[in-house]
C-alpha positions as CSV (number, residue, x, y, z in Angstrom):
1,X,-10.2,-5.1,-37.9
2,X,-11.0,-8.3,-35.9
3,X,-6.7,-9.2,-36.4
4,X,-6.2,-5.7,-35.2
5,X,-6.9,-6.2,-31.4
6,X,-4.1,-8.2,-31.0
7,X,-0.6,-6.4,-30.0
8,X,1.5,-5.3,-33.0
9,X,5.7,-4.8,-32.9
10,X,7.4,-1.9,-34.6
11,X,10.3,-2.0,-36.3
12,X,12.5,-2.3,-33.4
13,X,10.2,-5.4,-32.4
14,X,8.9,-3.7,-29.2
15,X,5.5,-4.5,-28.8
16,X,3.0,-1.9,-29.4
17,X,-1.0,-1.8,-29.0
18,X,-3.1,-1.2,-31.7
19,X,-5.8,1.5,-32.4
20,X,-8.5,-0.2,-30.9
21,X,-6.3,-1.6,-27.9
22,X,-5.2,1.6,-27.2
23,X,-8.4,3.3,-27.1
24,X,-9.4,0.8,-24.4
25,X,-6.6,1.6,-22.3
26,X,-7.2,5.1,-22.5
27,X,-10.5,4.6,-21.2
28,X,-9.4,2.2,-18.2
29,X,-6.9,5.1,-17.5
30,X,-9.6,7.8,-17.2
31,X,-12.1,5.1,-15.4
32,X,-9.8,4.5,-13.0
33,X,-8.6,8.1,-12.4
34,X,-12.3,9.2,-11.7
35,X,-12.9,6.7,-10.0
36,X,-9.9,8.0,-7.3
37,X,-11.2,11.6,-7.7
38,X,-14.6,10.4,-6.5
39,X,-13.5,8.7,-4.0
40,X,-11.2,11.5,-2.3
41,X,-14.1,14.5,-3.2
42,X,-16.9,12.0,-1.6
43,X,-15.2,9.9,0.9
44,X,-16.8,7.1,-0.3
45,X,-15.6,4.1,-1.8
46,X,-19.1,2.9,-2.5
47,X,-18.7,4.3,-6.3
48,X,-21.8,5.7,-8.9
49,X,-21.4,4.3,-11.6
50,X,-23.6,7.2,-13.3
51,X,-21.6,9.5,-11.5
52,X,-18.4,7.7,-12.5
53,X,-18.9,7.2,-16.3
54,X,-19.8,10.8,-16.7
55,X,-16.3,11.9,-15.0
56,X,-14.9,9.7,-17.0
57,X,-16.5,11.1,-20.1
58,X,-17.4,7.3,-21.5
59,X,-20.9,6.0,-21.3
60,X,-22.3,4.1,-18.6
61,X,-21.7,0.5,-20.0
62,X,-18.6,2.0,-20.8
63,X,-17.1,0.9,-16.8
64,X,-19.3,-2.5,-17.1
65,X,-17.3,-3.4,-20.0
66,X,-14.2,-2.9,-19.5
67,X,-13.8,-3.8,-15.9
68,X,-17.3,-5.9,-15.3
69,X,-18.0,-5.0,-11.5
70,X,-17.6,-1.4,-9.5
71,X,-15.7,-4.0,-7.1
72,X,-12.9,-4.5,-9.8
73,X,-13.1,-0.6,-10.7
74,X,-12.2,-0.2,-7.2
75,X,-9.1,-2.9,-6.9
76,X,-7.8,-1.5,-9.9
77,X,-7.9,2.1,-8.6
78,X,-5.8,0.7,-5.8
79,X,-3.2,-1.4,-8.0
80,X,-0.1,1.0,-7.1
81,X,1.3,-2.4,-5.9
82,X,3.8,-2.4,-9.1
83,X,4.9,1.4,-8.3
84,X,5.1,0.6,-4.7
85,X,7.3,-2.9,-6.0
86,X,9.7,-0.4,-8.3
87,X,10.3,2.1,-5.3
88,X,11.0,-0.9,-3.0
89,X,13.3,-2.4,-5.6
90,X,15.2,1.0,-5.8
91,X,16.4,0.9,-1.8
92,X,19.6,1.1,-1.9
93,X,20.6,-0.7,1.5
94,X,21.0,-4.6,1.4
95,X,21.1,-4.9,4.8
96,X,17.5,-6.6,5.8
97,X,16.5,-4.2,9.2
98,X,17.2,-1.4,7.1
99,X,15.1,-2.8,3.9
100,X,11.8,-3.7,6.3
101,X,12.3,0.1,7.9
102,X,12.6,1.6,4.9
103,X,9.6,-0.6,3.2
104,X,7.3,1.0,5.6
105,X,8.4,4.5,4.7
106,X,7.2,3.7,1.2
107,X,3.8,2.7,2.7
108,X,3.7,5.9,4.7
109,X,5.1,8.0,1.7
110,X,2.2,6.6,-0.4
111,X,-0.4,7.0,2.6
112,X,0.6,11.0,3.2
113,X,0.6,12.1,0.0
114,X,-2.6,11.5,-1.1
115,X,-4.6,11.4,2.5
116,X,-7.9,12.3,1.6
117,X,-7.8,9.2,-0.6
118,X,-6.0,6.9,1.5
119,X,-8.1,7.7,4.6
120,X,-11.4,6.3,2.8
121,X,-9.7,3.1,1.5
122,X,-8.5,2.2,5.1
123,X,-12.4,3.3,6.7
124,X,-13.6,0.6,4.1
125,X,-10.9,-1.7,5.5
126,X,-11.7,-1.1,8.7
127,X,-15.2,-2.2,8.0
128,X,-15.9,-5.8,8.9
129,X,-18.9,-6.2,6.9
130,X,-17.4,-5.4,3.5
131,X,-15.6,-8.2,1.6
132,X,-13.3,-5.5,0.5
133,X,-11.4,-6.3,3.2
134,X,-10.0,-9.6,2.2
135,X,-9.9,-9.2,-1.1
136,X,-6.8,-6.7,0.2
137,X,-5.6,-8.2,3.1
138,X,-4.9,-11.9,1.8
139,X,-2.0,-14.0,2.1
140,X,0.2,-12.3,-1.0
141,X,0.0,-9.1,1.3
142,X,1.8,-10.8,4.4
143,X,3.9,-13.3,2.9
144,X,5.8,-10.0,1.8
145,X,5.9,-8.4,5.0
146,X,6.8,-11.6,7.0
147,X,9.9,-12.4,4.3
148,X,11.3,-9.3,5.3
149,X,11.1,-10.0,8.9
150,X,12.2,-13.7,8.0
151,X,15.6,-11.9,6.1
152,X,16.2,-9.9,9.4
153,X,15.6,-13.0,11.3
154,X,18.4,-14.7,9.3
155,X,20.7,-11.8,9.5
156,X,21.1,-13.0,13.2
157,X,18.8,-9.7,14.8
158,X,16.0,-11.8,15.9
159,X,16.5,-14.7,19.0
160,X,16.2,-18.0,17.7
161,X,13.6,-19.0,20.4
162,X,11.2,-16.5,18.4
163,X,8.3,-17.2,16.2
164,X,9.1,-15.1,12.9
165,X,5.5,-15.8,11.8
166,X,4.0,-14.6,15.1
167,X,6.0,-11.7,15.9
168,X,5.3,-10.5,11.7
169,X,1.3,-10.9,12.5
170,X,1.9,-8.7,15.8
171,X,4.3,-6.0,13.7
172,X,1.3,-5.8,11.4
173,X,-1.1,-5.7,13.9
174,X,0.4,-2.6,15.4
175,X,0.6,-1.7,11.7
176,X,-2.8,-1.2,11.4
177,X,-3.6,0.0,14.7
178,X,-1.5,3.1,13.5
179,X,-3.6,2.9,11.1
180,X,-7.3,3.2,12.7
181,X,-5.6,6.3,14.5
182,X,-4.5,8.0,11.8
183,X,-8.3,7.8,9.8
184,X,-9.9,8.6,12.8
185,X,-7.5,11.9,13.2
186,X,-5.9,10.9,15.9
187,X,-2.7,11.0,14.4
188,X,-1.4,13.6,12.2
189,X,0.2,13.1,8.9
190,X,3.3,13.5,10.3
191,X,3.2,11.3,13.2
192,X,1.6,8.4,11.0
193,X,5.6,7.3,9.8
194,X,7.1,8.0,13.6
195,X,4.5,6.0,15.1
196,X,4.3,2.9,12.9
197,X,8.5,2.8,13.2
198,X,8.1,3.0,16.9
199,X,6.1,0.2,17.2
200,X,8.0,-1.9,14.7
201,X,11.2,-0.9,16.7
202,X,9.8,-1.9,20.4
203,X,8.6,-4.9,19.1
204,X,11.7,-5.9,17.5
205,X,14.0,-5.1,20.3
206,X,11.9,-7.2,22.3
207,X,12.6,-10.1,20.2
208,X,15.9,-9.2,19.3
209,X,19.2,-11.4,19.7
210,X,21.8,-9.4,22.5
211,X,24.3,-8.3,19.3
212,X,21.5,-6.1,17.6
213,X,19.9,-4.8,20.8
214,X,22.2,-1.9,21.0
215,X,21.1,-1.0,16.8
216,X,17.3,-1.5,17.7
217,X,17.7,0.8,20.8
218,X,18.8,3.9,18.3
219,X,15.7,3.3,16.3
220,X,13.5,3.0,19.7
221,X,14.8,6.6,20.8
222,X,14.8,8.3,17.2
223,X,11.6,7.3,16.7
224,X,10.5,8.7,20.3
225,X,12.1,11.7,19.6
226,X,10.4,12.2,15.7
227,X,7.0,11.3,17.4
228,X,7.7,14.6,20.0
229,X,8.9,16.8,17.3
230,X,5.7,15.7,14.8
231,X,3.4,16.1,18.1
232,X,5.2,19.5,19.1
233,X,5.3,21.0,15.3
């Protein structure tokens, strides 16, 4: 059914996969979803294949073929990047400080609800002598992040006399200094969202213009005051 492979449309004329197609799919799905079990019972992202293909119930060319390396079973486990996208695209505010603060709560969201998982990935991160690490952290990752420090710059918060591209590398700096804490235990699950904001909202006020000092002020002192309660609780 060499014709087959190829997506078919229904009556309606919405695409649809066929048999074969969706087989394959099904097995990527299961792959992929072992794969993450692994990697949060093991705390390892340095996958078995043998271990991974019988999870996965498919045999062990099964992962080869379908995704070629365990380094693409691994970026593909982590490809929540279009969930994370459609929950971003569903913020309600337009105003930009309010759209970068509420950005990083998705993060955090993602992060603390799965931590046994999370936790792993970011050890791997952390680890300089695993190409892992760029493969994540390239330039697609912080043009994002620095366009929505580049929307609050325009919306007047930021001084003009600041660099918007070195004060985004610093905010995600501290970022990920948040981070290391938080996989070493240092920081709870619950401090993990307080922390990050407060050092987004110190930095900020710092380079803020004198009309939004006043706004980034309230964030400096709720974020003080969550980091207490989280601490305290």
């Amino acid at each position: 059914m060499g014709a087959g492979a190829k997506p078919m449309r229904d009556e309606s004329g919405a695409v649809t996969l066929s048999r074969r197609e969706a087989g394959k799919e099904e097995r990527r799905r299961r792959i992929i979803r072992a794969a993450r079990d692994l990697i949060r019972e093991t705390g390892n992202t340095g996958l078995s294949m043998r271990a991974l293909a019988a999870r996965a119930g498919v045999s062990l060319a099964t992962p080869y073929n379908l995704f070629g390396s365990k380094r693409a079973i691994l970026l593909s486990v982590l490809d929540d990047i279009r969930e994370y996208l459609d929950r971003f695209a569903d913020l309600r505010s337009t105003e930009p400080l309010e759209r970068l603060f509420g950005a990083l709560d998705i993060c955090v969201d993602f992060y603390v609800a799965d931590p046994a998982f999370y936790r792993t990935v970011w050890a791997a991160l952390f680890d300089p002598s695993d190409d892992f690490r760029s493969q994540i952290f390239n330039s697609q990752r912080f043009a994002f992040w620095e366009s929505l420090v580049r929307d609050v710059a325009r919306a007047g918060a930021i001084a003009e006399d600041v660099d918007v591209e070195l004060l985004s590398r610093s905010l995600d700096r501290s970022f990920g200094a948040a981070m290391l804490d938080w996989v070493t235990g240092d920081l709870s699950n619950g401090q993990l969202g307080p922390t990050i904001r407060y050092g987004y909202a110190l930095a900020l006020r710092g380079a803020a213009s004198p009309p939004w000092a006043g706004a980034l002020d309230a964030r400096v002192r709720e974020s003080q005051a969550a980091i207490r309660a989280a601490a305290a609780g």
